[in-house]
Gaussian input, Z-matrix of N, CA and C with variables (Angstrom, degrees):
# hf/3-21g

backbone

0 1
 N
 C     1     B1
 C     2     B2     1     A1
 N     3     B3     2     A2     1     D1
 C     4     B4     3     A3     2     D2
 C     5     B5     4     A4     3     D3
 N     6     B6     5     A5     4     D4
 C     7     B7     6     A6     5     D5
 C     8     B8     7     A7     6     D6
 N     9     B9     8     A8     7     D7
 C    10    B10     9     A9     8     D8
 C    11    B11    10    A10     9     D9
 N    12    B12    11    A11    10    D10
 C    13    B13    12    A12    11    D11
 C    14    B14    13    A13    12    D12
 N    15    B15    14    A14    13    D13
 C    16    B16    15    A15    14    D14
 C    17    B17    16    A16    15    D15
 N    18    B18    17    A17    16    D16
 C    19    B19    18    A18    17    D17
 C    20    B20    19    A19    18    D18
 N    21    B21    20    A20    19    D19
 C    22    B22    21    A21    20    D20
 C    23    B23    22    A22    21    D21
 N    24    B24    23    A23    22    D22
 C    25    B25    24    A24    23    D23
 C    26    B26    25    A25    24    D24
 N    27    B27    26    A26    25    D25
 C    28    B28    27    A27    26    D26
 C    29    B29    28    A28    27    D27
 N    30    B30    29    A29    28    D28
 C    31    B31    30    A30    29    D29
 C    32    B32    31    A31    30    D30
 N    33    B33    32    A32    31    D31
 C    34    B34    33    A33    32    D32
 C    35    B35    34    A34    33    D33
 N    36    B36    35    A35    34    D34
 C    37    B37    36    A36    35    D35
 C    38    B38    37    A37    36    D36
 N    39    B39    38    A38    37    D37
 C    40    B40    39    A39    38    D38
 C    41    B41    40    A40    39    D39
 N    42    B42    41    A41    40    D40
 C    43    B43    42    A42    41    D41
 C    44    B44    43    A43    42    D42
 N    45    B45    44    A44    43    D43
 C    46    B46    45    A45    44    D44
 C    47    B47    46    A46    45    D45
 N    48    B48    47    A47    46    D46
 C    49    B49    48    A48    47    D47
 C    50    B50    49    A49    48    D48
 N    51    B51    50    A50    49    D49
 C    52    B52    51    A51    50    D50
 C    53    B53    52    A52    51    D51
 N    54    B54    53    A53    52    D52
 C    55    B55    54    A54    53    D53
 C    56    B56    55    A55    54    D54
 N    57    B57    56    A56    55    D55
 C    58    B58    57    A57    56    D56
 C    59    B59    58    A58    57    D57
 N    60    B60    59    A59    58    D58
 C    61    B61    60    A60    59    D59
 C    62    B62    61    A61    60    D60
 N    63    B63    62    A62    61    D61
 C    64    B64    63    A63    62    D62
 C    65    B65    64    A64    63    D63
 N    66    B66    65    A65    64    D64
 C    67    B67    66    A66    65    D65
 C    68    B68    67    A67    66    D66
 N    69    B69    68    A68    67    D67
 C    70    B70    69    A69    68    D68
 C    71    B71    70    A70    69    D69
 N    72    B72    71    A71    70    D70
 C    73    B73    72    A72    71    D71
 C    74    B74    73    A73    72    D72
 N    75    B75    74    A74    73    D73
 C    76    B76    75    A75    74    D74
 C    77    B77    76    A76    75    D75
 N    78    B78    77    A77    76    D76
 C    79    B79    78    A78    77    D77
 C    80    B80    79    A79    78    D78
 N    81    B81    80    A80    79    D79
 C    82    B82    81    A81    80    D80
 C    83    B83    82    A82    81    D81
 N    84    B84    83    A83    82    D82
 C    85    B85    84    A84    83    D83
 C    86    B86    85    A85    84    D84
 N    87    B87    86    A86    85    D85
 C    88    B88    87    A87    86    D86
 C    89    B89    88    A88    87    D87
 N    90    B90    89    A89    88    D88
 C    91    B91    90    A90    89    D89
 C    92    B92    91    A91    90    D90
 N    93    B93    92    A92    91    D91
 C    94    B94    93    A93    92    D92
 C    95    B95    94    A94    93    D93
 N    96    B96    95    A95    94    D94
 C    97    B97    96    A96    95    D95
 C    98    B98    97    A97    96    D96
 N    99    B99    98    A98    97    D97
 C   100   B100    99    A99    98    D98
 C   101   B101   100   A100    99    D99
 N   102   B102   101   A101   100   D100
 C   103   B103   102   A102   101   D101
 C   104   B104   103   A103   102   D102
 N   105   B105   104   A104   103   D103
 C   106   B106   105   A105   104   D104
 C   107   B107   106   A106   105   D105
 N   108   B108   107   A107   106   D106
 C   109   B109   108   A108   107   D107
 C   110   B110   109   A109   108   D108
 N   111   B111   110   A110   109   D109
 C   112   B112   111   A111   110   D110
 C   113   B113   112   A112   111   D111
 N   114   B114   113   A113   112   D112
 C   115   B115   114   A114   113   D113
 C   116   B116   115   A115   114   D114
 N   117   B117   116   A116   115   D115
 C   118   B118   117   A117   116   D116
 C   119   B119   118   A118   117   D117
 N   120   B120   119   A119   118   D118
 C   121   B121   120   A120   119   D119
 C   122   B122   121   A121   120   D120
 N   123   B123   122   A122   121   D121
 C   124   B124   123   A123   122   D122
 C   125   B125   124   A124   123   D123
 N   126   B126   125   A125   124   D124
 C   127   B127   126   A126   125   D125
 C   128   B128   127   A127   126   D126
 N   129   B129   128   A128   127   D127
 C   130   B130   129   A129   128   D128
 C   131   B131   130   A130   129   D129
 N   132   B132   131   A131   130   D130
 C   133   B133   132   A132   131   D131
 C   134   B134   133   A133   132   D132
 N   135   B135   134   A134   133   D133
 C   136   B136   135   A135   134   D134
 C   137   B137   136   A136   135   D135
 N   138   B138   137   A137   136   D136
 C   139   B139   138   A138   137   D137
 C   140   B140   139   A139   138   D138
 N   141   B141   140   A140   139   D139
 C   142   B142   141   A141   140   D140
 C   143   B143   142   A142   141   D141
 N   144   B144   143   A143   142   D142
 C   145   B145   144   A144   143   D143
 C   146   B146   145   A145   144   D144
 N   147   B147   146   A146   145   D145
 C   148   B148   147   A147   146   D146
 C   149   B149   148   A148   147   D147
 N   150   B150   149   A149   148   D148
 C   151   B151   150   A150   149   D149
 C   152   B152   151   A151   150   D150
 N   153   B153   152   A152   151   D151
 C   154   B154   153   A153   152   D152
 C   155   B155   154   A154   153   D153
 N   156   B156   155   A155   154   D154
 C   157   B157   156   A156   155   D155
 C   158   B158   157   A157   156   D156
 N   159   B159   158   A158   157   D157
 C   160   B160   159   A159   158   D158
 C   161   B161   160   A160   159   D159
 N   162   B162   161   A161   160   D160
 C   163   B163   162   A162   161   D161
 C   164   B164   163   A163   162   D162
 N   165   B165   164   A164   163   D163
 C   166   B166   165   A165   164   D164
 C   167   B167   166   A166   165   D165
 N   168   B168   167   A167   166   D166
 C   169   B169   168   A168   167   D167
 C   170   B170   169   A169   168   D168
 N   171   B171   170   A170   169   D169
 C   172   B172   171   A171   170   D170
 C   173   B173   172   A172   171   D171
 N   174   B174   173   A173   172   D172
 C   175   B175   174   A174   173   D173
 C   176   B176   175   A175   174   D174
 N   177   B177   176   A176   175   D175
 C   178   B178   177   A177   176   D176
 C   179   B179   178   A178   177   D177
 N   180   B180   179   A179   178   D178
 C   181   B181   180   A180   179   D179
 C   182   B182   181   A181   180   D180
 N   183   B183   182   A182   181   D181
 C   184   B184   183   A183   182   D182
 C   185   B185   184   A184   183   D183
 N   186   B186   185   A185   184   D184
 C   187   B187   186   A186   185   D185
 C   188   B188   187   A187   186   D186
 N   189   B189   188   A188   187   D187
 C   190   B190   189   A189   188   D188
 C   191   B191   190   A190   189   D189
 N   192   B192   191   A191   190   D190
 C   193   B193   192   A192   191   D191
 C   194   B194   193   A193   192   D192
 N   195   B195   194   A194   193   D193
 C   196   B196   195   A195   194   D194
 C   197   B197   196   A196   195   D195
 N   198   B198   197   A197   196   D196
 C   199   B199   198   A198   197   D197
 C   200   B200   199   A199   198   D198
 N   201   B201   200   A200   199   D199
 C   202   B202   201   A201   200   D200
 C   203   B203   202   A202   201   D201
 N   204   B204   203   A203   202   D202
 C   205   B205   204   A204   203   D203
 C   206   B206   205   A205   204   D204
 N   207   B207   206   A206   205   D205
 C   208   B208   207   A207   206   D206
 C   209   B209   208   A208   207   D207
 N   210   B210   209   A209   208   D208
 C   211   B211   210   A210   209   D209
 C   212   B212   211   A211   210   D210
 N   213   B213   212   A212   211   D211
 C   214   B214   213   A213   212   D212
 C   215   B215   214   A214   213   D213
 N   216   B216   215   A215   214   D214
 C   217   B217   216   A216   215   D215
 C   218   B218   217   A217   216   D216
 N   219   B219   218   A218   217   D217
 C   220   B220   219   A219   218   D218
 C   221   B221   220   A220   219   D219
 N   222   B222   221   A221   220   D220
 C   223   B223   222   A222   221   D221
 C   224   B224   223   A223   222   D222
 N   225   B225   224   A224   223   D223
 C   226   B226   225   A225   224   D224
 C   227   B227   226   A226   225   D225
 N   228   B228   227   A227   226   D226
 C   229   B229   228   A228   227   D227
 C   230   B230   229   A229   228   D228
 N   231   B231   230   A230   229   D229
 C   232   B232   231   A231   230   D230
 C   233   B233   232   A232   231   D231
 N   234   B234   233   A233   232   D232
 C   235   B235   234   A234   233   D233
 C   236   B236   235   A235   234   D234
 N   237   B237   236   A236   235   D235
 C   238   B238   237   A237   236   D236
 C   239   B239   238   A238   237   D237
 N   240   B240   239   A239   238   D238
 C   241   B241   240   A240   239   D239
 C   242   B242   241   A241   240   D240
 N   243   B243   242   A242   241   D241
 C   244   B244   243   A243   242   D242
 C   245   B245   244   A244   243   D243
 N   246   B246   245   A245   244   D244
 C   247   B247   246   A246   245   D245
 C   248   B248   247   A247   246   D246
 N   249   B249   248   A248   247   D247
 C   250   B250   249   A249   248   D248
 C   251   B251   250   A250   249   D249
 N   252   B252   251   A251   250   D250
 C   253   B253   252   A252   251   D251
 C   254   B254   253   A253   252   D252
 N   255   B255   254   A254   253   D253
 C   256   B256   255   A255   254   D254
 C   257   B257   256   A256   255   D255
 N   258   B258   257   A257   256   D256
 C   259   B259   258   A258   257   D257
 C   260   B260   259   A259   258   D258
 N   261   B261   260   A260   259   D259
 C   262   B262   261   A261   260   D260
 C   263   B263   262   A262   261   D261
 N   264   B264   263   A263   262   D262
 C   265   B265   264   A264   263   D263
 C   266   B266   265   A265   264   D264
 N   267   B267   266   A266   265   D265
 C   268   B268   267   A267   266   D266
 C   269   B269   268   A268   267   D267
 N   270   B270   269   A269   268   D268
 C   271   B271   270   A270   269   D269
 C   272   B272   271   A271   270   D270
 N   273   B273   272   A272   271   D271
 C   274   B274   273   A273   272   D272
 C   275   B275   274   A274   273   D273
 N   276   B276   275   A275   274   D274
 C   277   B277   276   A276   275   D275
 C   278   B278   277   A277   276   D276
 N   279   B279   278   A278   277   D277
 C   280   B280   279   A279   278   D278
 C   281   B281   280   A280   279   D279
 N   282   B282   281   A281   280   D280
 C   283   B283   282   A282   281   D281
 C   284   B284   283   A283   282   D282
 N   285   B285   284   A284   283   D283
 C   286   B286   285   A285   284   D284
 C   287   B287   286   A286   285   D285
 N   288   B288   287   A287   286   D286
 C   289   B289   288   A288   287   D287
 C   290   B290   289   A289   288   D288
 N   291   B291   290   A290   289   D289
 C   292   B292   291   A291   290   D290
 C   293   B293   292   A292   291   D291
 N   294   B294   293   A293   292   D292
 C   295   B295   294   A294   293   D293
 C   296   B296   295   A295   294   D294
 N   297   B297   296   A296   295   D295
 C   298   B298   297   A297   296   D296
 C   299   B299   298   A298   297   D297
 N   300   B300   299   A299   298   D298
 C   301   B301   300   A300   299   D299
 C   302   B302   301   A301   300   D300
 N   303   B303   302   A302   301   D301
 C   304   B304   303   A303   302   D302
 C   305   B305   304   A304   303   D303
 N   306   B306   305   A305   304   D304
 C   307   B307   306   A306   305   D305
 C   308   B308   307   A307   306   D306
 N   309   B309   308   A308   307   D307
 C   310   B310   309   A309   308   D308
 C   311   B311   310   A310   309   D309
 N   312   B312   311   A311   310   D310
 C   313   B313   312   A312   311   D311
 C   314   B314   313   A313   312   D312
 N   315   B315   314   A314   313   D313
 C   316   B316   315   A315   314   D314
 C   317   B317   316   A316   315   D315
 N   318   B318   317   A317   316   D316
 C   319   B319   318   A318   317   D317
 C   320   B320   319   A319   318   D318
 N   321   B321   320   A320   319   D319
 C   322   B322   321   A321   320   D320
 C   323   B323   322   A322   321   D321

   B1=1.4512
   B2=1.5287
   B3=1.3124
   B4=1.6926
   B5=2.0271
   B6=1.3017
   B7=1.4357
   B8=1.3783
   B9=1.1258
   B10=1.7163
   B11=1.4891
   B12=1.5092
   B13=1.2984
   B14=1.5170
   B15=1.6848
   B16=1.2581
   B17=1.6675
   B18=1.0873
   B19=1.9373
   B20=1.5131
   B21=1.3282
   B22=1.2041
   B23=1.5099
   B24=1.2375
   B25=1.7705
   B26=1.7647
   B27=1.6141
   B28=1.6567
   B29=1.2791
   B30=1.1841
   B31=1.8273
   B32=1.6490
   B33=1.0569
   B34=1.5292
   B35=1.4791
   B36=1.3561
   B37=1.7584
   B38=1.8117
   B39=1.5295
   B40=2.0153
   B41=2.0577
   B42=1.2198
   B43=1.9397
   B44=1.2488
   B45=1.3087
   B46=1.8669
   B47=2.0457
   B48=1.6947
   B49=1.4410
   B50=1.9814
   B51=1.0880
   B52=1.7985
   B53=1.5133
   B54=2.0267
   B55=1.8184
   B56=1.3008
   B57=1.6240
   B58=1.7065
   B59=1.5196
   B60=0.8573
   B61=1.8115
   B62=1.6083
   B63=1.3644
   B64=1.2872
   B65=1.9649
   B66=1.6845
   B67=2.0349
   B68=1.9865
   B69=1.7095
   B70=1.5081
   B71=1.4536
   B72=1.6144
   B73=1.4438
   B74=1.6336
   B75=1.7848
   B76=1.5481
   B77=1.3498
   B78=1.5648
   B79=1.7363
   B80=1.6054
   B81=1.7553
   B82=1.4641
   B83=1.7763
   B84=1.5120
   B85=1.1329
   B86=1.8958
   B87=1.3559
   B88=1.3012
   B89=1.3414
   B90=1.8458
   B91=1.6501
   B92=1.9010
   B93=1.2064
   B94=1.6232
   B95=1.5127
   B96=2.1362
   B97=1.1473
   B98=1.3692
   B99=1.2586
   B100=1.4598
   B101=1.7096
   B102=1.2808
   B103=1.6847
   B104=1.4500
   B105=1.2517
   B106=1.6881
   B107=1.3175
   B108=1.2741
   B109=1.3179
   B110=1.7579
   B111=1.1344
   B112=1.3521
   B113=1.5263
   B114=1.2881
   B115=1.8097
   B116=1.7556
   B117=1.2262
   B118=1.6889
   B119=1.3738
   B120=1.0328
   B121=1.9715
   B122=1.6601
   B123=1.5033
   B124=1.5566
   B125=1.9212
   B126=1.9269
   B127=0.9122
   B128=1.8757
   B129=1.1934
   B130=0.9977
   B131=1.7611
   B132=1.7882
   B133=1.4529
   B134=1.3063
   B135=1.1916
   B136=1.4283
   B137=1.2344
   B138=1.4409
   B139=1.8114
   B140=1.6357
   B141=1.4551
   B142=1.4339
   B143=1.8671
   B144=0.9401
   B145=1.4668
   B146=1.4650
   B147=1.1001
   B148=1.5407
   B149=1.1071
   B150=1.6435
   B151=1.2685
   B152=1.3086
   B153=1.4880
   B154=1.5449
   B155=1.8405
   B156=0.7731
   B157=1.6882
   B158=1.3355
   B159=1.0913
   B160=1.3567
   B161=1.6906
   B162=1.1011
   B163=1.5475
   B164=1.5312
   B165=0.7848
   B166=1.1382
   B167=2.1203
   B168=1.5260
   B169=0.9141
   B170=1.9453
   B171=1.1965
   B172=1.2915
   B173=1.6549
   B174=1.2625
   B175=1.6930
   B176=1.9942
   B177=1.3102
   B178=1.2097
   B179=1.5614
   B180=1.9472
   B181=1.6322
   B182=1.2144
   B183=1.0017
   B184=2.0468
   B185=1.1858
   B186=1.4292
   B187=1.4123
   B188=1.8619
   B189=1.4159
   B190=1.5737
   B191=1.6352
   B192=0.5638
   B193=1.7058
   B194=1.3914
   B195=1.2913
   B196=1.5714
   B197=1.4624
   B198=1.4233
   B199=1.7503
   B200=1.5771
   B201=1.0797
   B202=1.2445
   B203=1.8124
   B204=1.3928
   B205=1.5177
   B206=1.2501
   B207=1.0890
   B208=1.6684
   B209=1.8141
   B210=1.4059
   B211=1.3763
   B212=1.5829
   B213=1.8109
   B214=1.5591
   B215=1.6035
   B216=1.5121
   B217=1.5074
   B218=1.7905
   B219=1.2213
   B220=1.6971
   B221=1.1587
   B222=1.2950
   B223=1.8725
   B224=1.6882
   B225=1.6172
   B226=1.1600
   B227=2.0328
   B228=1.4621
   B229=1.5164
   B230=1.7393
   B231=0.6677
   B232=1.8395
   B233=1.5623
   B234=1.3235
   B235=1.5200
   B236=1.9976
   B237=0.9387
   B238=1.2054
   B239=1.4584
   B240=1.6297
   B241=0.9771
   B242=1.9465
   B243=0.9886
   B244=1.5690
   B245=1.9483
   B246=1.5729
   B247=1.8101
   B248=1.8254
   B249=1.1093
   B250=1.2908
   B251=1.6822
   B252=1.4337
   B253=1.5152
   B254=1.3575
   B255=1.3801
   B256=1.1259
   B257=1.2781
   B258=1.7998
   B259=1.6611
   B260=1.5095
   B261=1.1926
   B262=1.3906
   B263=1.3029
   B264=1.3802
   B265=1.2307
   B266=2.2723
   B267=0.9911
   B268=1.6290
   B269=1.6447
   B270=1.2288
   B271=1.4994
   B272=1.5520
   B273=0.9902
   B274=1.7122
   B275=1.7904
   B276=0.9163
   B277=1.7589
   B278=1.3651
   B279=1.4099
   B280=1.5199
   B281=1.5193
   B282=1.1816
   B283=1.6869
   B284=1.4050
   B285=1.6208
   B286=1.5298
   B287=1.6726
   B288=1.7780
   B289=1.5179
   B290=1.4497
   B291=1.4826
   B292=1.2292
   B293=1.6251
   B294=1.2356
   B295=1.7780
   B296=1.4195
   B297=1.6312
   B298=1.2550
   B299=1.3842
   B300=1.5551
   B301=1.4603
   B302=1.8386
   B303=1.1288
   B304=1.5051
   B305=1.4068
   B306=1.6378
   B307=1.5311
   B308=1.4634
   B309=1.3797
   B310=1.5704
   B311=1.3745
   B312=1.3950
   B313=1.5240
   B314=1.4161
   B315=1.2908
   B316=1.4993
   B317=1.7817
   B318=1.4605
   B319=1.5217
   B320=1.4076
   B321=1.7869
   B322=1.3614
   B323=1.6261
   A1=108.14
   A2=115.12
   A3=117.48
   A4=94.34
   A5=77.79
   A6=85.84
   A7=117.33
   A8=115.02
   A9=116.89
   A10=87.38
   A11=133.87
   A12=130.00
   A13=116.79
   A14=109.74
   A15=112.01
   A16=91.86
   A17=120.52
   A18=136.66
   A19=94.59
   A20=111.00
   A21=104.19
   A22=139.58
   A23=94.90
   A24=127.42
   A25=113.61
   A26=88.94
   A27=114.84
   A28=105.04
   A29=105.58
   A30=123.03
   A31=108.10
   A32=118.94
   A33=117.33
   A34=101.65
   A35=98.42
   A36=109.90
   A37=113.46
   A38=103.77
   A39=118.95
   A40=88.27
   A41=101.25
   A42=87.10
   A43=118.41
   A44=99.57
   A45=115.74
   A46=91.57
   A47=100.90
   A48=118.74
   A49=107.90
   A50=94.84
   A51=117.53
   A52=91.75
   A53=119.46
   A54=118.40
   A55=99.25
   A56=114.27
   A57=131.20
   A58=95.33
   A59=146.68
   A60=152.84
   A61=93.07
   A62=106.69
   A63=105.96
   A64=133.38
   A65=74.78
   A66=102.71
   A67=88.69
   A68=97.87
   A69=95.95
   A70=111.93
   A71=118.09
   A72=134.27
   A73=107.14
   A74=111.77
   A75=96.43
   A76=106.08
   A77=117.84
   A78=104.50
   A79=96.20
   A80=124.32
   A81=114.80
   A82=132.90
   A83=108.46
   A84=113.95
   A85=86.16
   A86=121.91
   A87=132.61
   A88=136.10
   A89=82.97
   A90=116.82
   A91=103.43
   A92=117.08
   A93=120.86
   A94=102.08
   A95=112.06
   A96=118.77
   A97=99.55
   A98=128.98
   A99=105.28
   A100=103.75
   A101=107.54
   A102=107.62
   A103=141.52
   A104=125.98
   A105=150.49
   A106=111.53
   A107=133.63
   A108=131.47
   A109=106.72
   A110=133.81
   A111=123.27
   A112=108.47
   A113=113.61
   A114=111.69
   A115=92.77
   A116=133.63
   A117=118.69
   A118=109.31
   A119=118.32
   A120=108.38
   A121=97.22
   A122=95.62
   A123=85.45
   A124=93.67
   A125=110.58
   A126=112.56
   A127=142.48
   A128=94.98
   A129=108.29
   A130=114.37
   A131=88.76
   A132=94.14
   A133=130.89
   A134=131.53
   A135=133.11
   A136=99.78
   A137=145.42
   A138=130.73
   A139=108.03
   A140=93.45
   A141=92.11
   A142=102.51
   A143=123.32
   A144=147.97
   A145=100.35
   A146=115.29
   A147=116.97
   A148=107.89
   A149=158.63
   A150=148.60
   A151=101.17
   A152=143.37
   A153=151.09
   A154=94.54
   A155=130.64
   A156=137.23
   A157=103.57
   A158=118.18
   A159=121.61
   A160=122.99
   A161=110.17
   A162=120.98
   A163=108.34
   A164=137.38
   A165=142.60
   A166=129.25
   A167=103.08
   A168=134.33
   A169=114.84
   A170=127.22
   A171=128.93
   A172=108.30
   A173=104.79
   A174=120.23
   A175=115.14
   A176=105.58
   A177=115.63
   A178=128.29
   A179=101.07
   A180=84.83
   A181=131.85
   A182=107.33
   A183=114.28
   A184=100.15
   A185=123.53
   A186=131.92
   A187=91.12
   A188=112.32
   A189=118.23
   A190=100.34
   A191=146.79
   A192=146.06
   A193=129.12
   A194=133.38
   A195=135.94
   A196=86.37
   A197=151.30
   A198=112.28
   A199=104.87
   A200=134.59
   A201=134.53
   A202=113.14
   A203=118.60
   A204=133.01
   A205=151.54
   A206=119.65
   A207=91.85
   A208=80.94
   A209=122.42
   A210=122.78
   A211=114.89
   A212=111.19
   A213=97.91
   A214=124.46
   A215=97.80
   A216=103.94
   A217=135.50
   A218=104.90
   A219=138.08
   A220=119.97
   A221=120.80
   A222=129.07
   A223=97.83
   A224=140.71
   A225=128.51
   A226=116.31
   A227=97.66
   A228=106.06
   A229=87.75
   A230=116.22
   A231=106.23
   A232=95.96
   A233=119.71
   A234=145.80
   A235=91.59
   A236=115.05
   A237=108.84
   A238=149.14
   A239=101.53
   A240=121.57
   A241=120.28
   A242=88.55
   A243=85.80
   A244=133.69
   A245=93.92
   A246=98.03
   A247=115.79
   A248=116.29
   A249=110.82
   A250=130.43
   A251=91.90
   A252=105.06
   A253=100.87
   A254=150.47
   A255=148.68
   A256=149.47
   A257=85.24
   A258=89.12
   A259=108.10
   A260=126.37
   A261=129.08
   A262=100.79
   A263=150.09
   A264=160.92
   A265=84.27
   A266=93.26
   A267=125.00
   A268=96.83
   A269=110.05
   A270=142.32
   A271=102.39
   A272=136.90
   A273=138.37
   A274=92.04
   A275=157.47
   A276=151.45
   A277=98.53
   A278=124.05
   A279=118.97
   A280=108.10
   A281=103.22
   A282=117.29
   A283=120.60
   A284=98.59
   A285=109.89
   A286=121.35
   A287=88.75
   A288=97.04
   A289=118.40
   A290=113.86
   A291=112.16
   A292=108.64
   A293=111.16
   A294=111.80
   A295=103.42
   A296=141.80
   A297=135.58
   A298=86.81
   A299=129.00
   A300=132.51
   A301=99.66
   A302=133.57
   A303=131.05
   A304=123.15
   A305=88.44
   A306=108.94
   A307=101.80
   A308=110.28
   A309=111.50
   A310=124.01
   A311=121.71
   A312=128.67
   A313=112.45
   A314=134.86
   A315=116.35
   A316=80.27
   A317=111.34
   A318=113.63
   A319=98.08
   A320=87.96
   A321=89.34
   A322=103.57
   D1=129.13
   D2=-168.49
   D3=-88.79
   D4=-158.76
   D5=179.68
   D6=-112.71
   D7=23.81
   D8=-176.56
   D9=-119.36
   D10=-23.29
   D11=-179.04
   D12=-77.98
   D13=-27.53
   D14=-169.05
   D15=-82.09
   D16=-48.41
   D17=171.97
   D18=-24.46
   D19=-65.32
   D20=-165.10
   D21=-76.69
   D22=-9.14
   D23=-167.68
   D24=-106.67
   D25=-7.89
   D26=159.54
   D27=-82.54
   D28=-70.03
   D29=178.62
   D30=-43.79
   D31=-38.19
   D32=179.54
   D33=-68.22
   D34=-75.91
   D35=173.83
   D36=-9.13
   D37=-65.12
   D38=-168.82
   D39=-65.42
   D40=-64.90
   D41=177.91
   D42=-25.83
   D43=-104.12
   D44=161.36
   D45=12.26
   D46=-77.39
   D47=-154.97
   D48=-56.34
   D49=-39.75
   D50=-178.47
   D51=-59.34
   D52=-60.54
   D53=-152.22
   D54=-58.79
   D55=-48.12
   D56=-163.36
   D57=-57.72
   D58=-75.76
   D59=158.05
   D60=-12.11
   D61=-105.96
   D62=-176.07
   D63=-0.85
   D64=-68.55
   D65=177.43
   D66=-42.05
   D67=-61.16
   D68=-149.71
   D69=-58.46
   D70=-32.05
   D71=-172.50
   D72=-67.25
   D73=-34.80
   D74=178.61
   D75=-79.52
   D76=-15.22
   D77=-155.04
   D78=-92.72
   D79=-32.05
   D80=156.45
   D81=-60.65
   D82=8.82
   D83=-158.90
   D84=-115.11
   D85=-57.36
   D86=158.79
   D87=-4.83
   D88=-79.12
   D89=-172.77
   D90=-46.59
   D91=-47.83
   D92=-155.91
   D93=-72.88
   D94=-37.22
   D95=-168.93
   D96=-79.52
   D97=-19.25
   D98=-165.20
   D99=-104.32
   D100=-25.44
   D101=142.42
   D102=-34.15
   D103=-58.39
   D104=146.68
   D105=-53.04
   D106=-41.57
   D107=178.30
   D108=-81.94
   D109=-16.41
   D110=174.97
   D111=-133.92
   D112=22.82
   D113=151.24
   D114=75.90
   D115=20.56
   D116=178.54
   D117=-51.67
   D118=-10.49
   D119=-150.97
   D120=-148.20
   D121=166.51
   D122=170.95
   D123=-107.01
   D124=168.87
   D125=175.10
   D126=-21.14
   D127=-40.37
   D128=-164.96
   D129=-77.08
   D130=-52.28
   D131=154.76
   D132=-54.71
   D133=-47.19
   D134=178.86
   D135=-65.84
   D136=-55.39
   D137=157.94
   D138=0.10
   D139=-66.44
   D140=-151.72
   D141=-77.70
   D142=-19.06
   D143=-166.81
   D144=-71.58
   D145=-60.24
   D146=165.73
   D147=-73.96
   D148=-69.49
   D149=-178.83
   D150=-30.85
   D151=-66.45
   D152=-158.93
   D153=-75.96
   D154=17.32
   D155=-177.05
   D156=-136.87
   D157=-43.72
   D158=170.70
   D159=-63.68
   D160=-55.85
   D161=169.11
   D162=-69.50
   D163=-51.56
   D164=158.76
   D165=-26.16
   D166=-54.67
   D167=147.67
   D168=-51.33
   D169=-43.89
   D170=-177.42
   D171=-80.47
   D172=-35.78
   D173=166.38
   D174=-60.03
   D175=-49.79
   D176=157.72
   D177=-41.53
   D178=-67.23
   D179=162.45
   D180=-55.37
   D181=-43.18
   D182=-176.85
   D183=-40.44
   D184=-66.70
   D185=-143.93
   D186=-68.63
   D187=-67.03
   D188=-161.45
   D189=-102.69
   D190=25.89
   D191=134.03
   D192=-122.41
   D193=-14.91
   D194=165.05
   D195=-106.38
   D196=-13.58
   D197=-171.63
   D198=83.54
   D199=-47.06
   D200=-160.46
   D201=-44.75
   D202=98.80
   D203=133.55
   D204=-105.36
   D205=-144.66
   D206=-154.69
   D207=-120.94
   D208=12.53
   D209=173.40
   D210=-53.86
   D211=152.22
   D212=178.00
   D213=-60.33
   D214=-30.55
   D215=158.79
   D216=-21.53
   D217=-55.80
   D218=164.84
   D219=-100.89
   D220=27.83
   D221=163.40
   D222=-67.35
   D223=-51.33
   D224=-168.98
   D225=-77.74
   D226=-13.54
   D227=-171.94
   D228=-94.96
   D229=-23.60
   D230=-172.30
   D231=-73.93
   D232=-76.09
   D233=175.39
   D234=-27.92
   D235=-67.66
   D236=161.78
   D237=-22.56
   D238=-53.53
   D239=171.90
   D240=-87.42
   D241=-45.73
   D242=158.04
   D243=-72.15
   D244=-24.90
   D245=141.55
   D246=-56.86
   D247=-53.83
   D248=176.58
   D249=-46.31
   D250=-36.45
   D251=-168.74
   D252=-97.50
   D253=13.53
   D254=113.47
   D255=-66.45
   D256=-18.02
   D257=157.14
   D258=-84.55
   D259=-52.15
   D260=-178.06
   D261=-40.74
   D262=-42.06
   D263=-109.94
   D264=-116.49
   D265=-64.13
   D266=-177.93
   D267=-44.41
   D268=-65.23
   D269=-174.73
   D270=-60.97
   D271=-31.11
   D272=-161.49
   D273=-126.24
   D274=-44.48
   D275=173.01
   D276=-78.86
   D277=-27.07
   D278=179.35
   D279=-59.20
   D280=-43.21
   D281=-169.59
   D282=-71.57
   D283=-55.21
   D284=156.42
   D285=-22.57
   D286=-69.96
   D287=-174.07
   D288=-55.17
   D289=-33.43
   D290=-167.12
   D291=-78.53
   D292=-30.75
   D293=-178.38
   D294=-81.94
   D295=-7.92
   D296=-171.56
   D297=-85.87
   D298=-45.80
   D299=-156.44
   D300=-83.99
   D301=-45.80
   D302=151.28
   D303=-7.45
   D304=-69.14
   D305=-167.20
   D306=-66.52
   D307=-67.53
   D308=168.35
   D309=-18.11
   D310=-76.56
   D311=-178.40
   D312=-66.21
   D313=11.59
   D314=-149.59
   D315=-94.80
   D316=151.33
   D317=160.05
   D318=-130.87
   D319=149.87
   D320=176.27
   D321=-99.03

């Protein structure tokens, strides 16, 4: 096997890896709209129907468009990313808290 064969059989490999992502990103993107658009479920269910499509979908990019595993390779991008999601985390209940306590004290 030369080296323009292995090149290319890499290159096939990342496609393949890109369509499977793709496929999965339109069909989690789909599933919720074509749910909501023809009444399958009641509210509550569809809540959760889109949330579980949604996260799901964010797991998807990681995996087949950022690369992101749990290899030693990606020990500093993981650690990273879960810094992120605690600030966001910090950043979104911070806000919460602060407009529940607003509303609370406000006198007219």
């Amino acid at each position: 096997m030369n080296k323009c064969d292995k090149s290319k059989n890499i290159f096939n490999k990342e496609i393949k890896f890109y369509i499977i992502g793709f496929l999965l990103s339109v069909l989690f993107t789909i599933l919720p709209f074509i749910c909501t658009l023809n009444h399958f479920f009641s509210k509550t269910v569809l809540f959760f129907i889109i949330l579980l499509c949604a996260l799901t979908q964010i797991v998807v990019h990681f995996v087949y468009f950022l690369h992101l595993n749990f290899s030693k390779k990606n020990t500093w991008n993981i650690i990273s990313l879960f810094f992120i999601l605690i600030i966001i985390c910090i950043i979104i209940f911070g806000s919460i808290w602060i407009m529940y306590n607003l509303n609370h004290h406000i006198m007219f």
